[in-house]
N, C-alpha and C positions, 0 to 999 in steps of 0.2 A: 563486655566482650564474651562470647559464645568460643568456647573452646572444642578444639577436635576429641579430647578426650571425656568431652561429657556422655555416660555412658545412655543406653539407648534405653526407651522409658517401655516396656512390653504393653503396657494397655496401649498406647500412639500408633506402636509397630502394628499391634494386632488389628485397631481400626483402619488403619491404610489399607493391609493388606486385605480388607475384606472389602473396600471399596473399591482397587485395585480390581478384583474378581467380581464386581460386581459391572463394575463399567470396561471387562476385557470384551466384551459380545461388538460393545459399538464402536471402542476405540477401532479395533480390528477389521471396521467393515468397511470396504474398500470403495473409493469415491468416486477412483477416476486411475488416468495415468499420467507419465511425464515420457517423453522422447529421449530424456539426457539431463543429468543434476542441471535445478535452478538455483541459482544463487543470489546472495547481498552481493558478491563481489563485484567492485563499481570498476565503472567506464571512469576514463580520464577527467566526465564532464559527473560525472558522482551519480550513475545512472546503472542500477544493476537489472538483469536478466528476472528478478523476482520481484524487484521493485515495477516492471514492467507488467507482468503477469499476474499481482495483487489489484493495481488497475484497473486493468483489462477486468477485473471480474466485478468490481466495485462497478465498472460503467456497467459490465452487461446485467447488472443486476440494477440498474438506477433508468434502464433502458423507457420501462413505461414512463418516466416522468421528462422523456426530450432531451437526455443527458447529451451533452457533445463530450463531456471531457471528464475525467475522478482523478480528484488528487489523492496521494499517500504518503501519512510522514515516514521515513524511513525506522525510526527506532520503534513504529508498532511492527517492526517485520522480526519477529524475536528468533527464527532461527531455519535453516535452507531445508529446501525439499533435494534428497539423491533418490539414483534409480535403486541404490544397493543398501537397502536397510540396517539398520546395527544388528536385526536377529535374522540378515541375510532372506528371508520370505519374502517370495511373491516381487522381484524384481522388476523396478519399472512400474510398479502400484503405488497410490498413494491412498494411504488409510484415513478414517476419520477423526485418529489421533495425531497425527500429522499434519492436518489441518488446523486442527487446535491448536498445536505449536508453533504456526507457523502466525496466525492470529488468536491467543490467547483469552480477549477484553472482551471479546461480545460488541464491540464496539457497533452501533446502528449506524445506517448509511445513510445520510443525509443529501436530498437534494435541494438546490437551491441558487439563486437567478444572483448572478454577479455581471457587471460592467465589461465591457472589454479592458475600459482603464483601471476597473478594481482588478482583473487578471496580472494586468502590468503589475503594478502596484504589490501585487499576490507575491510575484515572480521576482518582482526586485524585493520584496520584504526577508527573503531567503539569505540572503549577505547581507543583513544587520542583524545578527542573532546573534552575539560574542558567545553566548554561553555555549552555542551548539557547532559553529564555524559551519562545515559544508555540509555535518550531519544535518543540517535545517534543509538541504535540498530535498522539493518533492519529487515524489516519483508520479510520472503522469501515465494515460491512458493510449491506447491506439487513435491515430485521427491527429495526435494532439501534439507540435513542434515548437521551440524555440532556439533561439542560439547568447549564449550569454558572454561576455567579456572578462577574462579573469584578472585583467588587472585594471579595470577602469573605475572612476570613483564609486561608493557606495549611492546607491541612488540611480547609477547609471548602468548598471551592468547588461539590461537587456534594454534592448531597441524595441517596441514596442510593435515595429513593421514585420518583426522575427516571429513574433507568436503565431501560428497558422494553426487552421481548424480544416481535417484533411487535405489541405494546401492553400487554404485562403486565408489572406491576412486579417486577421480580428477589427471590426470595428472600433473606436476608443468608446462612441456611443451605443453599441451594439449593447443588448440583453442576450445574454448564455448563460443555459439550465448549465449549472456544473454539480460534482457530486463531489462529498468527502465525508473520513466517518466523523463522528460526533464528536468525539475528542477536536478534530480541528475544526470541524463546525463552529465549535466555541470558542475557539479562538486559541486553542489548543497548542503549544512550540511558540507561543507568540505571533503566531499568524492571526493579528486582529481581525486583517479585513474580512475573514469570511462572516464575522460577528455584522457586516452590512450586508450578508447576506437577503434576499427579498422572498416571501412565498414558500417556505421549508415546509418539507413533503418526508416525514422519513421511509424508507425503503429497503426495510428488514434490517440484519443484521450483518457484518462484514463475514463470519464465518459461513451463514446460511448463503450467502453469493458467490462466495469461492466455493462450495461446496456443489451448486448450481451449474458453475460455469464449467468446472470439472464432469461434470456428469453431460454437460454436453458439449463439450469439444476436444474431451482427450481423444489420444494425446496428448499431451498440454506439451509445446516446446518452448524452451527459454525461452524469454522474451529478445527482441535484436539489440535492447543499447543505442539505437539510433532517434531516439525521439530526442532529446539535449544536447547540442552543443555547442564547444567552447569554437570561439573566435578572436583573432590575433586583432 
């Protein structure tokens, strides 16, 4: 155990802080902007405003390779973008330190050809995760709908007619380029099936796409919360 009172070691202090000064030029350099705080804070169906906008930038970055859809696990979304910074600067900006925290891992973006039944399968694999409960829900892209059942057996929770791709119901035999980062590429939270993924293409990095996407569409407004949901 690591105690609060362990006194602070000056050579550790003194290298942060030169690292600190060293990387203030890029953190501070501004990427983009936002309309209004995005946040984790979930929809009823476990679907947040940032979970939507992480996405959105994973597909517009996976775009050359025919992406329809990007999945996102939600625990790499480590922390919200606001308009009002903590050193109050430049309101409404988002820096390239903010980006960094918002995705951390570097994680690469992986595209790659799954089933319309491996989707299913994708989608219902989300409610068998005991360890994660609804944190296993993905966050999906613009284009990309389903509606899921909350209290129907495991296995059954989404209808497979509910998956639509800009409004058209998924094939079960259909082939769709989908994208996600490499962490779940690999089957990452227990999402094997993307491991039967076909054809993987990666496509930079998750930070270098939100970085991208920001630079060309701020604005950026929360995402709507309207792509998941629940059904009686």
């Amino acid at each position: 155990a690591v105690t609060c009172d362990v006194p602070v070691d000056a050579d550790v202090s003194e290298t942060i802080d030169k690292y600190e000064e060293l990387a203030a030029p890029m953190a501070e350099k501004t990427i983009g902007s936002i309309t209004a705080d995005i946040t984790r804070d979930q929809s009823g169906s476990v679907e947040s405003s940032l979970g939507d906008v992480v996405a959105d930038t994973q597909l517009y970055a996976s775009r050359g390779e025919g992406t329809v859809v990007a999945f996102m696990n939600r625990g790499g979304i480590r922390t919200d973008l606001y308009c009002n910074s903590s050193d109050g600067k430049n309101p409404g900006n988002v820096t390239y330190g903010e980006a960094f925290s918002v995705q951390p891992f570097s994680n690469s973006i992986i595209a790659l050809n799954l089933t319309g039944k491996e989707i299913d399968q994708l989608l219902e694999s989300q409610f068998d995760n005991p360890s994660k409960g609804q944190n296993s829900i993905l966050q999906v892209s613009s284009g990309f709908s389903y509606a899921w059942k909350k209290e129907a057996p495991t296995g059954q929770r989404v209808n497979i007619s509910t998956i639509k791709i800009n409004g058209t119901a998924i094939d079960p035999n259909g082939s769709y380029r989908v994208a996600a980062n490499g962490f779940l590429a690999d089957g990452g939270d227990n999402f094997a099936v993307f491991k039967a993924g076909k054809n993987r293409v990666c496509m930079g990095t998750d930070l270098e796409g939100f970085i991208e996407y920001f630079g060309k569409f701020s604005p950026v407004s929360p995402g709507p919360k309207n792509r998941i949901v629940i059904v009686a």
